[in-house]
C-alpha positions in Angstrom: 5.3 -23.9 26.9 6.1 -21.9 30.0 4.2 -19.5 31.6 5.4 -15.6 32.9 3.8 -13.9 36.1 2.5 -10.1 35.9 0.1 -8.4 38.3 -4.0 -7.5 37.8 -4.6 -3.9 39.6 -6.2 -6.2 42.2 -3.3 -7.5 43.3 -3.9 -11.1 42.1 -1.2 -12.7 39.7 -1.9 -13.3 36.1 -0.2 -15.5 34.8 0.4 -16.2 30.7 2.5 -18.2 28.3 5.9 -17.2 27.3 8.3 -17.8 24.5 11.4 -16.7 25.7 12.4 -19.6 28.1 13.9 -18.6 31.4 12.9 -15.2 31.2 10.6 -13.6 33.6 8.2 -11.1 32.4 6.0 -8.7 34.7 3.4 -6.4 33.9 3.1 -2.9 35.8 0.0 -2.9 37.5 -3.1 -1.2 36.1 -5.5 1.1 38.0 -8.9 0.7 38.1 -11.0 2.6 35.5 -12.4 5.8 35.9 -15.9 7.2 34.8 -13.9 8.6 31.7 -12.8 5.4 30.7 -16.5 3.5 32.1 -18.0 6.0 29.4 -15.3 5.7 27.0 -16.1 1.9 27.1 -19.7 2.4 26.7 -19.6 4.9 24.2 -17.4 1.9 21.7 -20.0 -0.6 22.9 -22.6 1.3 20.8 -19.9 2.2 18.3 -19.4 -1.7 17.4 -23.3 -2.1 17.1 -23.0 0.0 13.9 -19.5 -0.8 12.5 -18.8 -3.6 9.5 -16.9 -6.8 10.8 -16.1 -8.7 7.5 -12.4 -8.7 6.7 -12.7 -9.0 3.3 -15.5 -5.5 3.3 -13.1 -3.7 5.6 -10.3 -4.1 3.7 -11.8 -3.6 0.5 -13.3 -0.6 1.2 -10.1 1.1 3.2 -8.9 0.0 -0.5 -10.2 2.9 -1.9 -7.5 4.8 -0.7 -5.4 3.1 -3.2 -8.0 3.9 -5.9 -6.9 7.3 -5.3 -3.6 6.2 -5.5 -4.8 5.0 -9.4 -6.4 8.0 -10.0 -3.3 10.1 -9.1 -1.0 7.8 -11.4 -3.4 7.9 -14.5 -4.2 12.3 -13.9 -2.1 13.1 -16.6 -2.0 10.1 -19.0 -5.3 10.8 -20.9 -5.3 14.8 -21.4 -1.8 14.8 -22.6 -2.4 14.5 -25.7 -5.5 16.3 -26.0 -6.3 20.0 -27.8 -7.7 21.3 -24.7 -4.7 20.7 -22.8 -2.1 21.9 -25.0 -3.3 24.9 -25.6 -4.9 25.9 -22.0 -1.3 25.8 -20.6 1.4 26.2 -23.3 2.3 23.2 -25.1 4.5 22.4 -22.5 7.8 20.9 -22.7 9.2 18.2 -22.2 10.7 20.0 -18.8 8.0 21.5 -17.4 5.8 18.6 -18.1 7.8 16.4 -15.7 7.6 19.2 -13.5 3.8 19.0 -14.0 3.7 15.2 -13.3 6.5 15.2 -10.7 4.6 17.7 -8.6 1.5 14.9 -7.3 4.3 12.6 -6.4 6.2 15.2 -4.5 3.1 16.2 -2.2 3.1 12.2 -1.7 6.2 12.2 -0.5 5.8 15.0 2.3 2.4 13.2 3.1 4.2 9.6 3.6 6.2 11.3 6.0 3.8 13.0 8.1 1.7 9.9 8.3 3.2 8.3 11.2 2.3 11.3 13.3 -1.1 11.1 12.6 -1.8 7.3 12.1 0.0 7.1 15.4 -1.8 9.7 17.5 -5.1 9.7 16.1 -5.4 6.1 14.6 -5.6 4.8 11.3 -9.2 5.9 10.2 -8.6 9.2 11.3 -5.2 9.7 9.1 -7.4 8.3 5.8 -10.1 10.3 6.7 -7.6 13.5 6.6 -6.7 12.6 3.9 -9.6 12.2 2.2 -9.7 16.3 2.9 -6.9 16.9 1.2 -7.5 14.8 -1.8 -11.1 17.2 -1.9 -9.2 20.2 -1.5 -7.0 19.4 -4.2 -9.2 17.8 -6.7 -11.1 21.5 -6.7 -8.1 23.2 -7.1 -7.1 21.0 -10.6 -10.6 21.6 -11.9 -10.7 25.0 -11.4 -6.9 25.9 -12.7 -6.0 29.0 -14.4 -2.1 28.4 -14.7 0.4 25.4 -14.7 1.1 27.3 -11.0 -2.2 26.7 -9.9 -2.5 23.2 -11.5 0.8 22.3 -9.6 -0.5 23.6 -6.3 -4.0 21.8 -6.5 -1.9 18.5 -7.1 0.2 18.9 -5.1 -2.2 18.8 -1.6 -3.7 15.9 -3.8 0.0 13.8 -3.5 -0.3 14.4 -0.1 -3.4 12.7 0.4 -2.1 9.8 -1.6 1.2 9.7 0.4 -1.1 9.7 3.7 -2.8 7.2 2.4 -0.6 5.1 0.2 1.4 4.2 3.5 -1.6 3.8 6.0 -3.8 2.0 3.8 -1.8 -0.9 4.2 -1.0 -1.0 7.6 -4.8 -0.9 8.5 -5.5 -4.0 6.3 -2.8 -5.9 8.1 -3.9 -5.2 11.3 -6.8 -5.7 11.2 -6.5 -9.1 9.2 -5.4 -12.9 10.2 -1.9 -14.1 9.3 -4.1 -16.7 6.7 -5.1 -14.3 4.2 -3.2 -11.1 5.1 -1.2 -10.9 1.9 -4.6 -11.5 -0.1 -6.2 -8.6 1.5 -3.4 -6.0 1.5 -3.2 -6.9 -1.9 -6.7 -5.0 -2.3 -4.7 -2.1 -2.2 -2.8 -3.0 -5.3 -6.3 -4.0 -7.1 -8.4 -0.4 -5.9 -4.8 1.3 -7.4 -5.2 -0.9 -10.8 -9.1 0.1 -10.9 -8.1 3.8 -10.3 -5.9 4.1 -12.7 -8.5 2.2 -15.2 -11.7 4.0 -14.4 -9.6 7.7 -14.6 -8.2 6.9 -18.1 -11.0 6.0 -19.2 -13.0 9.3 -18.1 -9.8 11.2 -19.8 -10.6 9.1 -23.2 -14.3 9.5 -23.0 -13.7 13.5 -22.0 -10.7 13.9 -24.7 -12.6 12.2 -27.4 -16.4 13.2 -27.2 -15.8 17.1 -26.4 -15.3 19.2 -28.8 -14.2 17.6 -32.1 -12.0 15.1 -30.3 -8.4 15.3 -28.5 -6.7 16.5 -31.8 -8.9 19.4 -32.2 -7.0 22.7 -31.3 -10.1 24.3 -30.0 -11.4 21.9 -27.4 -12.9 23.2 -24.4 -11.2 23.0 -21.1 -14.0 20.5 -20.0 -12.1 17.9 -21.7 -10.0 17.8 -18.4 -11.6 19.5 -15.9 -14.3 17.3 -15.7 -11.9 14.0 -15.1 -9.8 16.0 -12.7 -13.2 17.1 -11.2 -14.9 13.9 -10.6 -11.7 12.7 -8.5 -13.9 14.0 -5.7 -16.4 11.2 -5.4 -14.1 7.9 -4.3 -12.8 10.3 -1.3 -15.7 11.7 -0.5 -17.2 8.2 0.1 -14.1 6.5 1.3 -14.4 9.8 4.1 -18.3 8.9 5.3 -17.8 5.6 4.9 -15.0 5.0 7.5 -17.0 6.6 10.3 -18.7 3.0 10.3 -15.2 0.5 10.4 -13.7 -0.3 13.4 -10.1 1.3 14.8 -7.2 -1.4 14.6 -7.5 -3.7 17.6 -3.5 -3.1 17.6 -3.9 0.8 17.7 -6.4 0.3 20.2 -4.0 -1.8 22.2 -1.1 0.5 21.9 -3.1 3.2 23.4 -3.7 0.4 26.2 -7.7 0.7 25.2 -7.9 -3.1 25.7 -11.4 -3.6 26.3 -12.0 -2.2 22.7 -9.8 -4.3 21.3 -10.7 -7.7 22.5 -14.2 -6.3 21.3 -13.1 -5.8 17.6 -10.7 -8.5 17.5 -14.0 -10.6 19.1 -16.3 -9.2 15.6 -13.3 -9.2 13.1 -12.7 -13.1 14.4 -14.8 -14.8 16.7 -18.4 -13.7 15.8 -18.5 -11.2 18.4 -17.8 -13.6 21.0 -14.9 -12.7 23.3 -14.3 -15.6 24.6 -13.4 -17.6 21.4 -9.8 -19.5 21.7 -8.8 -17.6 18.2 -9.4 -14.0 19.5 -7.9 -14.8 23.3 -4.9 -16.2 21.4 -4.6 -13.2 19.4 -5.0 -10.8 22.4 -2.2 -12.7 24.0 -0.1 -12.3 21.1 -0.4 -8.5 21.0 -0.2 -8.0 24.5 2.5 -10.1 25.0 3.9 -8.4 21.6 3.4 -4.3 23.0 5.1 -5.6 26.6 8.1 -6.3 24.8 8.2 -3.9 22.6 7.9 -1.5 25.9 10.6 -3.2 27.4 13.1 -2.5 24.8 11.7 0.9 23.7 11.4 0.5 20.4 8.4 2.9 20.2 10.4 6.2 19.1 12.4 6.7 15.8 15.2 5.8 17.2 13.7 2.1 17.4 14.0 2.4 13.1 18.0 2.0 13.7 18.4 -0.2 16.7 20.6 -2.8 15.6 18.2 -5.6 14.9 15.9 -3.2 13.0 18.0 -0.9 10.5 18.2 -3.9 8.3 14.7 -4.6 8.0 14.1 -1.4 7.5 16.3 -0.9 4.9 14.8 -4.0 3.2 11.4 -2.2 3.2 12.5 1.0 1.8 14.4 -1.2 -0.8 11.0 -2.8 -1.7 9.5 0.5 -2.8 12.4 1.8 -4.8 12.8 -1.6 -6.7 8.8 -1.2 -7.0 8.9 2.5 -8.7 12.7 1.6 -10.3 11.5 -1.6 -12.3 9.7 0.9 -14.4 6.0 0.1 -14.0 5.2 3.6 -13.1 6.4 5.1 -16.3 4.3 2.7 -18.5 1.3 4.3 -16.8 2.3 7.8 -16.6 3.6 8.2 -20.1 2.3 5.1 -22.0 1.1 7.5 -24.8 4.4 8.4 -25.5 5.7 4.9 -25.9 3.2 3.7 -28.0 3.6 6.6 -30.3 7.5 5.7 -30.2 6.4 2.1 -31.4 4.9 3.7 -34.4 1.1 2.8 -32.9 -1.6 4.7 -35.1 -4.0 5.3 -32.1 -2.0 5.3 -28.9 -4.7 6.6 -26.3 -6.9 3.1 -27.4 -4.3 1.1 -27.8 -2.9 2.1 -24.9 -5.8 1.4 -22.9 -5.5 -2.2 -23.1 -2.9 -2.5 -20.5 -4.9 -0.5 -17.4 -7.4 -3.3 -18.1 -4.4 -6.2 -17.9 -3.5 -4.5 -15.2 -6.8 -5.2 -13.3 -7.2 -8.8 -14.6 -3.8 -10.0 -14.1 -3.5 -8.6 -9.8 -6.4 -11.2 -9.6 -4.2 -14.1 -9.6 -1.9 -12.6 -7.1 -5.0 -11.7 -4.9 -5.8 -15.6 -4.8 -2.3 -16.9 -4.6 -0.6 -14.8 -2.7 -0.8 -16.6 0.7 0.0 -19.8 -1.2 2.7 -19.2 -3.1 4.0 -16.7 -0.8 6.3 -13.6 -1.2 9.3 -14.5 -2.3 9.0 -16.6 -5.5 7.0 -13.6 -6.7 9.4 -10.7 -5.8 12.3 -12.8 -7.1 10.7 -14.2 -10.4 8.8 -11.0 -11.0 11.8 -9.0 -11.0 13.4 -11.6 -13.8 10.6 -11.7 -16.2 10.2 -7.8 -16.1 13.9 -7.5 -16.8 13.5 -9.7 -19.6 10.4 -7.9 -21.4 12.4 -4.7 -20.9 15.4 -5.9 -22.6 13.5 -7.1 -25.5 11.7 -3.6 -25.8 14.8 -2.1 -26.6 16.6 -3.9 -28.5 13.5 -3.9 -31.2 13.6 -0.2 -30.5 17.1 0.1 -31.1 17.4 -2.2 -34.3 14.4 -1.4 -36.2 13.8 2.4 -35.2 15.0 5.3 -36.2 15.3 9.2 -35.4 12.1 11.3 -35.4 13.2 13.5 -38.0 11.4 16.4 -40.4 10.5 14.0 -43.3 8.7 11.6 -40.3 7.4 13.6 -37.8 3.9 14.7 -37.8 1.3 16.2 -34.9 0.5 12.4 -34.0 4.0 11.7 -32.7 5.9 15.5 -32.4 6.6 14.4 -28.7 9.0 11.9 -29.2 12.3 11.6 -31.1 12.5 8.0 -31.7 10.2 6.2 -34.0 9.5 2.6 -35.0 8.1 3.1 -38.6 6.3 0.6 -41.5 7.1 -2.2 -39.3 3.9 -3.8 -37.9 5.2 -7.0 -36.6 8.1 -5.3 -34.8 5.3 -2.6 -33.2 3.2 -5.5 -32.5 6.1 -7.4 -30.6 7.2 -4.1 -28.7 3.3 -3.3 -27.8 3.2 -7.5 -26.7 6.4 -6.8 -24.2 4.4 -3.7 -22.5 1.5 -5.7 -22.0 3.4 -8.7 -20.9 5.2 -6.3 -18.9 2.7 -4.8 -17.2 1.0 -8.3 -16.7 4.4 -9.6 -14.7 4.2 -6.9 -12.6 0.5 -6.9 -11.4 0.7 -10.7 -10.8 4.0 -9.8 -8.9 5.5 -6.6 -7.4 2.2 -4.5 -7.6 0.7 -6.1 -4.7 3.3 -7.5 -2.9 5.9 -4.1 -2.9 2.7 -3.5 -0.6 2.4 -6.5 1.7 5.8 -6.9 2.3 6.6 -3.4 4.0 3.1 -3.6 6.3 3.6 -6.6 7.7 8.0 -6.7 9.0 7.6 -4.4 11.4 6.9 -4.6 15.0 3.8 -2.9 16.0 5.0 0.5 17.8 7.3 1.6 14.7 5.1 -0.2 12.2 3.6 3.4 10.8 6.6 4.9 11.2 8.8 2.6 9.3 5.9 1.5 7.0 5.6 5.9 6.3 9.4 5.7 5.7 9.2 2.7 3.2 6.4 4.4 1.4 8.4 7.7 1.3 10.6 5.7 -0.6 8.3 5.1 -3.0 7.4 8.7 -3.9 10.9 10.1 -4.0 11.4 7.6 -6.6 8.1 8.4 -8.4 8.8 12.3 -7.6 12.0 11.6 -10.0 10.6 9.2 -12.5 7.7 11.4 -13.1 10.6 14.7 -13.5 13.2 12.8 -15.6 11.3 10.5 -18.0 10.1 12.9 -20.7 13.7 14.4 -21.2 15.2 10.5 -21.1 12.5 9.6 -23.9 13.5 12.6 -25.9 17.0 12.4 -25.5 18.2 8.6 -25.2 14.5 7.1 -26.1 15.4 3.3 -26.4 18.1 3.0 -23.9 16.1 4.1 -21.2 14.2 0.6 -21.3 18.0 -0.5 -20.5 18.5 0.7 -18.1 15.3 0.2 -16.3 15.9 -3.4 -16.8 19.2 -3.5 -15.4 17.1 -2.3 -12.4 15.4 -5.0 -12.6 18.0 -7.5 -12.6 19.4 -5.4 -9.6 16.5 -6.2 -7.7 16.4 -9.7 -8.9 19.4 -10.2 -7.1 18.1 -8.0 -4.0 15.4 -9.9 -3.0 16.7 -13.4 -3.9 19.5 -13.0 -1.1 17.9 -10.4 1.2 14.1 -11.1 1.5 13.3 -13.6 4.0 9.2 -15.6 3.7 6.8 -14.0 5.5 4.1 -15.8 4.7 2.2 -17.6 7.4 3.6 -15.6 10.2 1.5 -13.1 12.2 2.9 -9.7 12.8 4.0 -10.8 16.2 6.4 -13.0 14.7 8.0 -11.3 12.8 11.2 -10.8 14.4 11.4 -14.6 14.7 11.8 -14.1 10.9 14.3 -11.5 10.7 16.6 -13.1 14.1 16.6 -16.5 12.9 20.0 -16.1 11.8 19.3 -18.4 8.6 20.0 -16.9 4.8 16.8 -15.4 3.0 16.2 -18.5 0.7 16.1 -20.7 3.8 13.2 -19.2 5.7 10.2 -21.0 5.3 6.3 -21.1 7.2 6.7 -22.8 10.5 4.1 -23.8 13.1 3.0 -20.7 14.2 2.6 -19.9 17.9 -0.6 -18.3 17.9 -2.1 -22.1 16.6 -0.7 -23.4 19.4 -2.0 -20.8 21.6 -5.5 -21.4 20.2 -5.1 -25.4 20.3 -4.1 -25.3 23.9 -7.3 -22.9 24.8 -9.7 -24.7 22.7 -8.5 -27.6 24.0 -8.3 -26.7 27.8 -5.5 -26.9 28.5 -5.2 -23.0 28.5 -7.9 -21.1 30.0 -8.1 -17.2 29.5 -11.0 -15.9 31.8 -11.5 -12.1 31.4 -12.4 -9.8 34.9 -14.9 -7.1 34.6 -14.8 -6.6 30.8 -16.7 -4.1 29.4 -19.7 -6.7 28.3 -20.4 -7.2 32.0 -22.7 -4.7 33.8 -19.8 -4.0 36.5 -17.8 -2.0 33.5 -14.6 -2.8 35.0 -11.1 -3.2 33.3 -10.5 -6.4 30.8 -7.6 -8.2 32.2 -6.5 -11.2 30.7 -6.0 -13.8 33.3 -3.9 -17.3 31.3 -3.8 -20.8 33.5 -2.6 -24.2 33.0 -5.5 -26.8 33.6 -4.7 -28.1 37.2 -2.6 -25.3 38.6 -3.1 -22.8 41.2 -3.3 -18.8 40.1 
């Protein structure tokens, strides 16, 4: 281990450890504090008093954000069908109801890519907590609709709360977690969108089937889905209070060069509020160390997304998110009615049910195993297994169905124009593939199409590219959401063909083009992507943060801080790194 010099604004040398042999590193030198900053300082002192400092809490509960996600990707499944909805706004067609659906995912698109702006300027919490305003605003404006115009609108500003938060969401987790469990608790993400999705299908079921007469009745009142529209305000209200009382992202913090207040909630988050514990020193040498170089090289603008050692990763993260919406998950949730009644299913809206609750189950196992099995086998083997169930789907689709014609169709299945009739066993195999379908995917790509993206980046880009990899995502879902009613009424079974050959396209993808990232921390990251060795060849290595943390706990490296905010002098935190026996 060698060890770089910088400068304290005292004028004393401060020196710290350095991977890059042979290079010299200095910092600039850093004035004293004013009484802005002194009150700053005191004012997040109190702040911390008051904020939560379990991992697991804090992630969970930014998590919520994704249960918006859920609540936006299950908004139409349940009132399609219904009396009320029919007849409030048209019978719509097969056109204009992708239009309807298409229009959440293309307010998520625009909010994705304002993201970075905010997350960047105003931190993290701040961006959720905006768009927690916009969810409100848009929620109000879906209850209360008069016209598909209006309907569009009100969920429209709704997508763009999902977009803000679909791509933030995720970057806070990782920050503010340890390399040990990060992919378990980004992976809440996935779990709060699986819960969304289940909790607002089943409001639409409850509100479809006990108002009125029930979802086939012609005259059911409009409360049938304005009240699940409606009680979309609740998660963001309390996502919006609750944040007030989580801390900002000790790497926000840094890269705003607020150091004291992050050593402080890098101190609660890991060391028990003490500051001077070996794991939080190590990790405040890693993201200092980390922003200095980043600095250096100025990768902090947009231009950094296509310097030449970062185009591909970004690309690889952007290709995550389309292989996510392109495998076809999205469509099972958005239009599962449909398939089921194309599989010749008697009572699609229960029967299609069952798979928003395999949906929850099965992301458990990829909550716990994520950090063990790592990213990889899962993106690679997920993509396989969901080609495979998608294959099957249509070829019993496309051997035992048949065309939707006069003599067959009926008000139960008038929306689609493919039909799998009097055969139970082959409508029980094609319900079995959906389920098993759905299953592959929330053990697999559901929460790792989120971890992946958060945690490649280098901190100064990281919103920015992580907002670009997300926008990704809702272009894709913008067009899914558009195109698949016309594709189910005009080439019905092939469409499962096609989005398996996706599949296998992604299967290929990620087995020769995403590297392991499991085990790293964020500030290693480009160790990962400049190794030079092929994607199947990257494994976990002895991280340099544990030997960090070994050498301080050991001795051998002592961090003393100068003047930090816990002592009554309120001066600057400067990180001051020596080797045992030798002169600074």
């Amino acid at each position: 281990m060698s060890f770089d010099t910088a400068t304290r604004y005292d004028g004393g040398p401060c020196r710290y450890p350095s991977y890059d042999s042979g290079t010299i590193h200095t910092r600039q030198p850093r004035p004293p504090p004013n009484r802005v900053q002194i009150n700053r300082r005191l004012r997040a002192n109190t702040a911390i008093m008051y904020q939560a400092q379990n991992i697991y809490f804090i992630c969970g509960f930014a998590a919520i954000g994704g249960g918006l996600f859920g609540f936006d990707i299950s908004s139409m499944s349940g009132v399609l069908g219904t009396g009320a909805y029919k007849r409030y706004f048209g019978n719509p067609t097969s056109y204009r109801q992708g239009g309807i659906t298409a229009s959440m995912p293309a307010g998520s698109l625009v909010g994705s890519l304002v993201s970075s702006f905010i997350a960047d300027k105003y931190s993290r919490k701040v961006a959720l907590q905006f768009s927690c305003i916009l969810w409100t605003i848009g929620a109000i404006l879906q209850c209360a609709s008069v016209n598909v115009g209006m309907l569009c609108v009100g969920r429209v500003i709704a997508g763009m709360c999902v977009g803000i938060a679909s791509s933030i969401v995720p970057v806070y987790q990782s920050e503010i977690a340890p390399k040990e469990i990060r992919g378990r608790v980004v992976s809440l993400q996935q779990w709060a969108i699986t819960w969304g999705i289940l909790i607002q299908y089943f409001i639409q079921y409850g509100a479809a089937e006990g108002i009125g007469k029930g979802s086939t009745d012609p005259d059911q009142p409009t409360a049938a889905f304005r009240i699940p529209w409606g009680v979309q305000i609740v998660p963001a209200a309390v996502l919006f209070v609750g944040l007030f009382f989580f801390p900002y992202s000790p790497r926000w913090l840094a890269s705003k060069d607020r150091w004291d207040e992050a050593i402080k909630v890098l101190a609660h988050l890991h060391g028990s509020g003490d500051v001077n514990h070996p794991k939080v020193l190590a990790q405040y040498q890693e993201i200092e160390e980390a922003l200095r170089f980043e600095r250096e090289e100025n990768i902090s603008s947009f231009k950094g997304l296509v310097a030449p050692r970062m185009y591909k990763r970004v690309l690889l993260g952007m290709s995550i998110q389309m292989w996510s919406q392109l495998c076809g998950m999205n469509i099972m949730m958005y239009y599962i009615v449909y398939i089921m009644q194309g599989a010749g299913i008697g009572n699609p809206l229960l029967t299609a049910s069952i798979q928003y609750i395999i949906n929850v189950v099965m992301t458990l196992p990829a909550i716990v195993f994520i950090d063990k099995l790592g990213r990889r086998p899962l993106l690679v083997g997920g993509s396989f297994m969901m080609m495979t169930w998608l294959f099957i789907s249509g070829a019993l689709q496309q051997y035992y169905g048949q065309p939707n014609t006069d003599e067959t169709r009926n008000p139960d299945n008038e929306s689609v124009t493919w039909l799998v009739l009097n055969q139970r066993p082959v409508s029980s195999a094609i319900v079995s593939c959906s389920y098993l379908f759905v299953a592959t995917f929330a053990t697999t790509w559901g929460p790792v199409s989120w971890t992946y993206p958060a945690e490649i980046f280098p901190s100064k880009i990281r919103a920015k590219a992580v907002s670009l990899s997300t926008s990704t995502n809702w272009f894709w879902n913008m067009i899914l959401a558009f195109a698949v009613p016309p594709l189910l009424w005009n080439i019905n079974y092939k469409m499962y063909y096609i989005f398996a050959t996706f599949n296998a396209l992604a299967f290929l993808h990620t087995a020769f083009f995403a590297p392991e990232t499991k085990g790293f921390t964020l500030e290693e990251m480009d160790d990962v992507f400049n190794s030079g060795l092929p994607a199947w060849k990257t494994h976990q290595k002895k991280s340099r943060l544990d030997d960090i943390e070994r050498e301080i706990a050991a001795g051998n490296l002592k961090v003393s801080r100068h003047g930090a905010v816990a002592n009554e002098d309120n001066h600057e935190v400067v990180a001051e790194t020596e080797k045992k026996g030798t002169a600074v």
